[in-house]
C-alpha positions as CSV (number, residue, x, y, z in Angstrom):
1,X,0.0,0.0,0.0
2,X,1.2,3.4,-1.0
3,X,1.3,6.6,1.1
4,X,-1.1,8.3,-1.5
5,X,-3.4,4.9,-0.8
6,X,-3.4,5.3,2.8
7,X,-4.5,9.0,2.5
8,X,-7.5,7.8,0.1
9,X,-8.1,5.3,2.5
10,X,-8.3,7.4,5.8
11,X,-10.0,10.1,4.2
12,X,-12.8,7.5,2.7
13,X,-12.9,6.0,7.0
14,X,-13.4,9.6,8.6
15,X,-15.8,10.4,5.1
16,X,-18.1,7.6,6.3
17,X,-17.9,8.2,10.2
18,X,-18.8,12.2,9.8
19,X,-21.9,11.0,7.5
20,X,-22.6,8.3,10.4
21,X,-22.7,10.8,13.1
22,X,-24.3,13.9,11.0
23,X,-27.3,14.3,12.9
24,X,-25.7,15.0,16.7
25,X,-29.5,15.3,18.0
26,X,-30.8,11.9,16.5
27,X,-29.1,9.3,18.8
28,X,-27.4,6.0,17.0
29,X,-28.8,2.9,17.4
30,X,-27.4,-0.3,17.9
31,X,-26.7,-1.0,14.5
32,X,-25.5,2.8,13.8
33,X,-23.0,2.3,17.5
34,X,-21.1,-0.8,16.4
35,X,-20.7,0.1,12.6
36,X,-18.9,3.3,14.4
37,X,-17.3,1.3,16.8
38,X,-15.6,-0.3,13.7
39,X,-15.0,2.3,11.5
40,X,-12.9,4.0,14.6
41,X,-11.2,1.2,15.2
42,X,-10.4,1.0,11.6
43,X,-9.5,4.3,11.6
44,X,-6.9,3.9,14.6
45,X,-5.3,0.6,12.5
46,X,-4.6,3.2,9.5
47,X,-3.4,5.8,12.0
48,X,-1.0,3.3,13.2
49,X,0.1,2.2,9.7
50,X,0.8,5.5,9.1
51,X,3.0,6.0,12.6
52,X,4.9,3.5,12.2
53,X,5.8,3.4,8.5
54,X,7.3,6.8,9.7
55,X,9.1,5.6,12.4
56,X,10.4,2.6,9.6
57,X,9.4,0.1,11.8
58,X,8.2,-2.7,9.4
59,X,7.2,-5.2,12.0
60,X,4.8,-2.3,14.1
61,X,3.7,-2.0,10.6
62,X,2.7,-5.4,9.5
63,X,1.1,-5.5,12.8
64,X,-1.3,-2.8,12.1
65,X,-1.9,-4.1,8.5
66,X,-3.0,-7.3,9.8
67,X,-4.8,-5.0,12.2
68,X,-6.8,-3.1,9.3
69,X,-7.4,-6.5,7.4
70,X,-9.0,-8.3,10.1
71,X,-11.3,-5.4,10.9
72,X,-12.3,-5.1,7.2
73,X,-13.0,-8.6,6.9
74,X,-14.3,-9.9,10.1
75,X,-15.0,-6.4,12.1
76,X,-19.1,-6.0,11.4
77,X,-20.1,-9.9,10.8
78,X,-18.2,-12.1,12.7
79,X,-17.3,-11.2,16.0
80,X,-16.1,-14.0,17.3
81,X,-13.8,-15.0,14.5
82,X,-12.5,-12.2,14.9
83,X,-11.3,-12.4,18.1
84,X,-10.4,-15.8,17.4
85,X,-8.0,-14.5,14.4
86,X,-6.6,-11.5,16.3
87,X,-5.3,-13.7,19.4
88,X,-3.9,-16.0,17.0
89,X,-1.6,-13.6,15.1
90,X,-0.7,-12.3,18.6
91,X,0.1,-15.7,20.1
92,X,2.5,-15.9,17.3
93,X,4.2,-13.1,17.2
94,X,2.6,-10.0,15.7
């Protein structure tokens, strides 16, 4: 991933979590709470992509890529896969 994909990227997150939280009156629902919940953490993985690529630290790096993957992939469906694939890339080193 480029450094002019990552900026597309985090622009396109922060795009979709302003138009999630437009109305500050209208209280989110459930639904509305945990696809937030996910685009911040989403948001946080590229922030650390971005960190650490700076800092030239590949492995940090990987880390957070593997990071931004799993919440893309497995974030809003499967919760407990999820989990389940996070604790296994930390178990081995991540």
């Amino acid at each position: 991933m480029t450094d002019e994909e990552l900026d597309n990227l985090m622009q396109e997150v922060s795009g979709q979590i302003a138009q999630l939280t437009g109305d500050p009156e209208k209280p989110l629902d459930r639904a509305e709470r945990k696809r937030k919940y996910v685009l911040q953490s989403r948001r946080s993985a590229l922030d650390s992509i971005k960190e650490a690529r700076e800092k030239g630290n590949v492995s940090q790096e990987s880390k957070a890529c593997i990071d931004y993957a799993l919440w893309t992939e497995y974030g809003e469906r499967h919760w407990l896969l999820f989990n389940l694939m996070k604790s296994q890339t930390w178990w081995r080193g991540f």
